[in-house]
N, C-alpha and C positions, 0 to 999 in steps of 0.2 A: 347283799347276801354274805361277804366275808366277815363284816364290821357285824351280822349276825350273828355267825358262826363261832367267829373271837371272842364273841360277848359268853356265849354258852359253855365253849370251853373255859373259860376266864371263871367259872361260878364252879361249885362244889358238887354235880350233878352225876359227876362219874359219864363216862364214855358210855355206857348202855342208855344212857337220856338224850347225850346225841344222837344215837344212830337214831331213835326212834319219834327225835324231834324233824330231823334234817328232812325225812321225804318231805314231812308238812312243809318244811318252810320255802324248798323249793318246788313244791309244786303252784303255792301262792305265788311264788315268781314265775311262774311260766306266762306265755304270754293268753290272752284272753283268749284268742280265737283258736288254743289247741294246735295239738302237734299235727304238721301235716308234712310225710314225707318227701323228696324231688328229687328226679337225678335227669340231667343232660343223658338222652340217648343222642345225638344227635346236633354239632355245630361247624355250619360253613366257616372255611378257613379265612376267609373275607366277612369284617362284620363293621361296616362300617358307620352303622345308627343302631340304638340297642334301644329298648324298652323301658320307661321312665313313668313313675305315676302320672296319672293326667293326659297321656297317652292314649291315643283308640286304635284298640286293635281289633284287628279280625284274625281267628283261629281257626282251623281245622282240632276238630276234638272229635274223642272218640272214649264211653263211658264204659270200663268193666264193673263187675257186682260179683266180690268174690270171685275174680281170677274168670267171667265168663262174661263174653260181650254183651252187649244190653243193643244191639241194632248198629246199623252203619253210622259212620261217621257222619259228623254235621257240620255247618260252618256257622259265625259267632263273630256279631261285632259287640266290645264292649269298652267301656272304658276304665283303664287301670287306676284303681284306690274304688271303682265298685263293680269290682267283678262278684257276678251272680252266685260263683262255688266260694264255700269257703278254703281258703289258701292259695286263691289266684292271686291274686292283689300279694303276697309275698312274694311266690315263686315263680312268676312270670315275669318279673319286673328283670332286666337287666339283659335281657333276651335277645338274640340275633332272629331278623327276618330267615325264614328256612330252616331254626331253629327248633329241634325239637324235644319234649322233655315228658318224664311221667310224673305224677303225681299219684301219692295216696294218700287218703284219708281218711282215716279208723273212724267206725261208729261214734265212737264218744265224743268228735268235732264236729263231725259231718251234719249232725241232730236232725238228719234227714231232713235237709233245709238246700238241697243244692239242685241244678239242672237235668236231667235224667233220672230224677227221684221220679219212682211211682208208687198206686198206695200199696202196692202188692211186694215193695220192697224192703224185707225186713231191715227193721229198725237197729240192728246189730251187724249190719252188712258191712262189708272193707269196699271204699271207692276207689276206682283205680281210674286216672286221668291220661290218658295219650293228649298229646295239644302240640302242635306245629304251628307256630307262629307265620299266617302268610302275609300281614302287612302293618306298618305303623302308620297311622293318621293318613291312611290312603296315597299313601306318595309311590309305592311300588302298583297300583290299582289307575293312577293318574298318568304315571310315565305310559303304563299300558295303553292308557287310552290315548295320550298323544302322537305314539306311534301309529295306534291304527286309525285316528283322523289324518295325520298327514298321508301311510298309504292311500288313504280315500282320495285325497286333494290330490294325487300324482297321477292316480287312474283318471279322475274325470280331466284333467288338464286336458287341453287340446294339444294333439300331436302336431307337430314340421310336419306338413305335406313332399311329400318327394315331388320333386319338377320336372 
């Protein structure tokens, strides 16, 4: 983009043919899948495995449609580099467990091609993403369960009889 830029100014074109070159040429450089906004609401002070492509996670998400909820939350396993919305696979990537973040995503990306799409949703709609990250490739879903196997194991054990 600068070695573009340079090149434009560098010609005889006058400063009114840049401005009205520049948006084209950076918008050609944007990235394919559209802009999609993120912000951390939301990170445990402890993060000691983060979210990496190729990763499976499971999310709690929750869709707005123009600033108004679309039903209760839901739960989500998927895996990072093809998540089902467009702009997960960006901004989920880097992510603490109990983590949590919004996401928006302007009609113009969105092309009414993501999860909570329905046909009644106009096609110019703003998506808004709540997503709480609850686990990476089930390691926090696994510890759970071998705590509550070994409880099990400690109940049935047989007691010391008192004599």
């Amino acid at each position: 983009l600068q070695l573009i830029t340079s090149y434009i100014r560098s010609m005889c074109f006058g400063r009114t043919f840049l401005w009205v070159l520049l948006p084209l040429i950076t918008s050609a450089a944007a990235p394919k899948g559209g802009w999609v906004g993120a912000m951390v609401l939301d990170k445990p002070d402890d993060c000691p495995v983060t979210s990496q492509t190729g990763d499976s996670l499971w999310v709690e998400y929750k869709v707005y449609i123009n600033d108004q909820p679309t039903g209760p939350s839901a739960k989500l396993e998927f895996k990072l580099g093809a998540a089902p919305v467009t702009g997960w696979d960006e901004h989920l990537r880097g992510m603490c467990v109990e983590e949590e973040r919004e996401l928006v995503v302007p009609p113009y990306t969105h092309g009414h091609r993501n999860i909570g799409m329905r046909d009644n949703v106009p096609k110019d709609a703003e998506l808004q993403f709540w997503v709480r990250l609850l686990d990476i490739n089930g390691m926090k879903r696994k510890e759970m369960y071998a705590k509550q196997k070994d409880r099990e194991s400690r109940r049935k054990a047989p007691q010391p009889r008192d004599l």
